[in-house]
N, C-alpha and C positions, 0 to 999 in steps of 0.2 A: 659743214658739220651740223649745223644749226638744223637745215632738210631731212636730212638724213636722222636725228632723235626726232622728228616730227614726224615723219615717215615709218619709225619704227613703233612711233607710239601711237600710231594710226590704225600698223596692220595688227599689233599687241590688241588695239582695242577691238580690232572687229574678229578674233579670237574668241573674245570675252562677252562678245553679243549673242543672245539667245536666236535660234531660227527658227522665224513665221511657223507659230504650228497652227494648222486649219483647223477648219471647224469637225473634220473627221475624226485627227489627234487629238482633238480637244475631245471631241463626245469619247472618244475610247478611255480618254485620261482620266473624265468623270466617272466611267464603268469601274476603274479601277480603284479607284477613292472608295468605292464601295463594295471593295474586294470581301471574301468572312463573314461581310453581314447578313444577315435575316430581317428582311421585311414582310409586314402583314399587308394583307389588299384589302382594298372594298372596290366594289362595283361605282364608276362614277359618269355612267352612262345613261339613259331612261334607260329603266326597265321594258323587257319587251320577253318572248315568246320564246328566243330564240335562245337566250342566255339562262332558261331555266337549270342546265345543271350546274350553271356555278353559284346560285343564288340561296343564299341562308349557308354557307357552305364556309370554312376558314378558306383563306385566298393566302399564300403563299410561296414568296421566291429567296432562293438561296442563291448569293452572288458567290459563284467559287468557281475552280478552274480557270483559276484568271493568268493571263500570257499576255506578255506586248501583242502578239496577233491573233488570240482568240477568249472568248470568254462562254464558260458555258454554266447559264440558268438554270438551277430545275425550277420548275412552277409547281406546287401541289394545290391540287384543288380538292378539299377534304381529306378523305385517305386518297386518293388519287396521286400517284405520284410519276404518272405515265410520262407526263410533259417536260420536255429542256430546251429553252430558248437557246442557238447557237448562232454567235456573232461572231465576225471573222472580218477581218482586211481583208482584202485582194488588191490586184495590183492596180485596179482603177476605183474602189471605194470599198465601200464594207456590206458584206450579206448577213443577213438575219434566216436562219434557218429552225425549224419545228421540229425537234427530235422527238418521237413518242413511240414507248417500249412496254410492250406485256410486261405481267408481273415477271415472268420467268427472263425478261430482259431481251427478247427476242424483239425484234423491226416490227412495228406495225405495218398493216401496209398501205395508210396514210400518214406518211411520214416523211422526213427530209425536203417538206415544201416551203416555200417563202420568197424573197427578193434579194436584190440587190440594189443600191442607192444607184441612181440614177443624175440626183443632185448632191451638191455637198452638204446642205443643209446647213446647222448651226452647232455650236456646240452641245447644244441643251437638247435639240429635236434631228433625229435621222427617221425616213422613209422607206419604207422598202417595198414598191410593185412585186407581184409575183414574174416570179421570172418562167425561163418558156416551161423551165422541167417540170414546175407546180402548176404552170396549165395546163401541162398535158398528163399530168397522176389525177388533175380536179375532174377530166372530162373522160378521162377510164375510170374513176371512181363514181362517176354519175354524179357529181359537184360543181358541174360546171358554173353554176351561180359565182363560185369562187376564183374563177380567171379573172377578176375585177379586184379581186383582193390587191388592196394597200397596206401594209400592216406599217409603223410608228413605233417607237420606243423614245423617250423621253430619259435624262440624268442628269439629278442636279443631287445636290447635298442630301445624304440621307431621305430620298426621293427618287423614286422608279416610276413612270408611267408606260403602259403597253394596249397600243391602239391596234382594231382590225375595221379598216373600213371598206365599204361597194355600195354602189349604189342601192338606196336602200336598208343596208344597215352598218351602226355604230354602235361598237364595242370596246369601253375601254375599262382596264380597273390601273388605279392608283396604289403604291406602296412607300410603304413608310415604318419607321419602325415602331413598334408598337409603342403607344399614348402621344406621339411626336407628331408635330404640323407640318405639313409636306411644306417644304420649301423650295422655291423654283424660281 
């Protein structure tokens, strides 16, 4: 009898135990922490040539559209409001995709490019190479430069970071809510 309430207070406990969530569940679970909010960007990259139209300009992203399996950003950058970062599980990691819409709302037709994690990364940092479909819109758009894209997204508390890196160049802006210290 004695085995037997040991036995049931054993499987009781492991009921009661929480299950290993990875660093995938965890960075989605951060995204979601910062469901509703508004945060403002600043550029925290050198300055270069290339990042001229975001520069002197408000940097802004709206976390909304948030789903245990997706989450969809807009970015505006000044009156620009073309841009939505789209993050999504899959059933081997998570993609980061580039939505961008004329004002009338209609597909650009550089659009729907980006990655998929390839590693699991951390809770706080995911990666995402472009995947084949964004090499092959970069090399019929005449961008081929951009088949090398890595793009980053970073979340932590009341903290957004969003990287686009190739060889050559680094582009990242940070977010936060406005007067508040990025915490990471």
């Amino acid at each position: 009898m004695k085995y037997l309430a040991i036995l049931a207070f054993a499987l009781l406990a492991g009921c009661a135990t929480p299950r290993p969530v990875g660093p995938q569940e965890a960075f989605m679970d951060r995204l979601l922490a910062l469901c509703g909010k508004t945060l403002d960007g600043r550029i925290a990259s050198p300055a270069v040539p290339a990042d001229a139209d975001f520069v002197g300009k408000k940097l802004q992203i709206h976390v909304r559209d948030c789903s245990p399996s997706e989450f969809r950003i807009p970015f505006a950058v000044g009156d620009d409001r073309s841009r939505t970062w789209v993050i999504s599980r899959t059933p081997t990691g998570l993609t980061l995709k580039h939505d961008h819409r004329h004002d009338d709302g209609t597909e650009d037709k550089l659009s729907q490019y980006g990655g998929e994690t390839v590693q699991p990364g951390t809770a706080q940092r995911q990666e995402f190479p472009a995947d084949q479909f964004s090499k092959d819109l970069f090399v019929c758009e005449n961008r081929a430069v951009s088949v090398t894209n890595v793009w980053a997204l970073e979340a932590a508390p009341n903290f957004i970071a969003y990287e686009l890196r190739r060889p050559g160049r680094f582009f990242r802006v940070e977010f936060t809510p406005a007067g508040a210290n990025p915490a990471r």
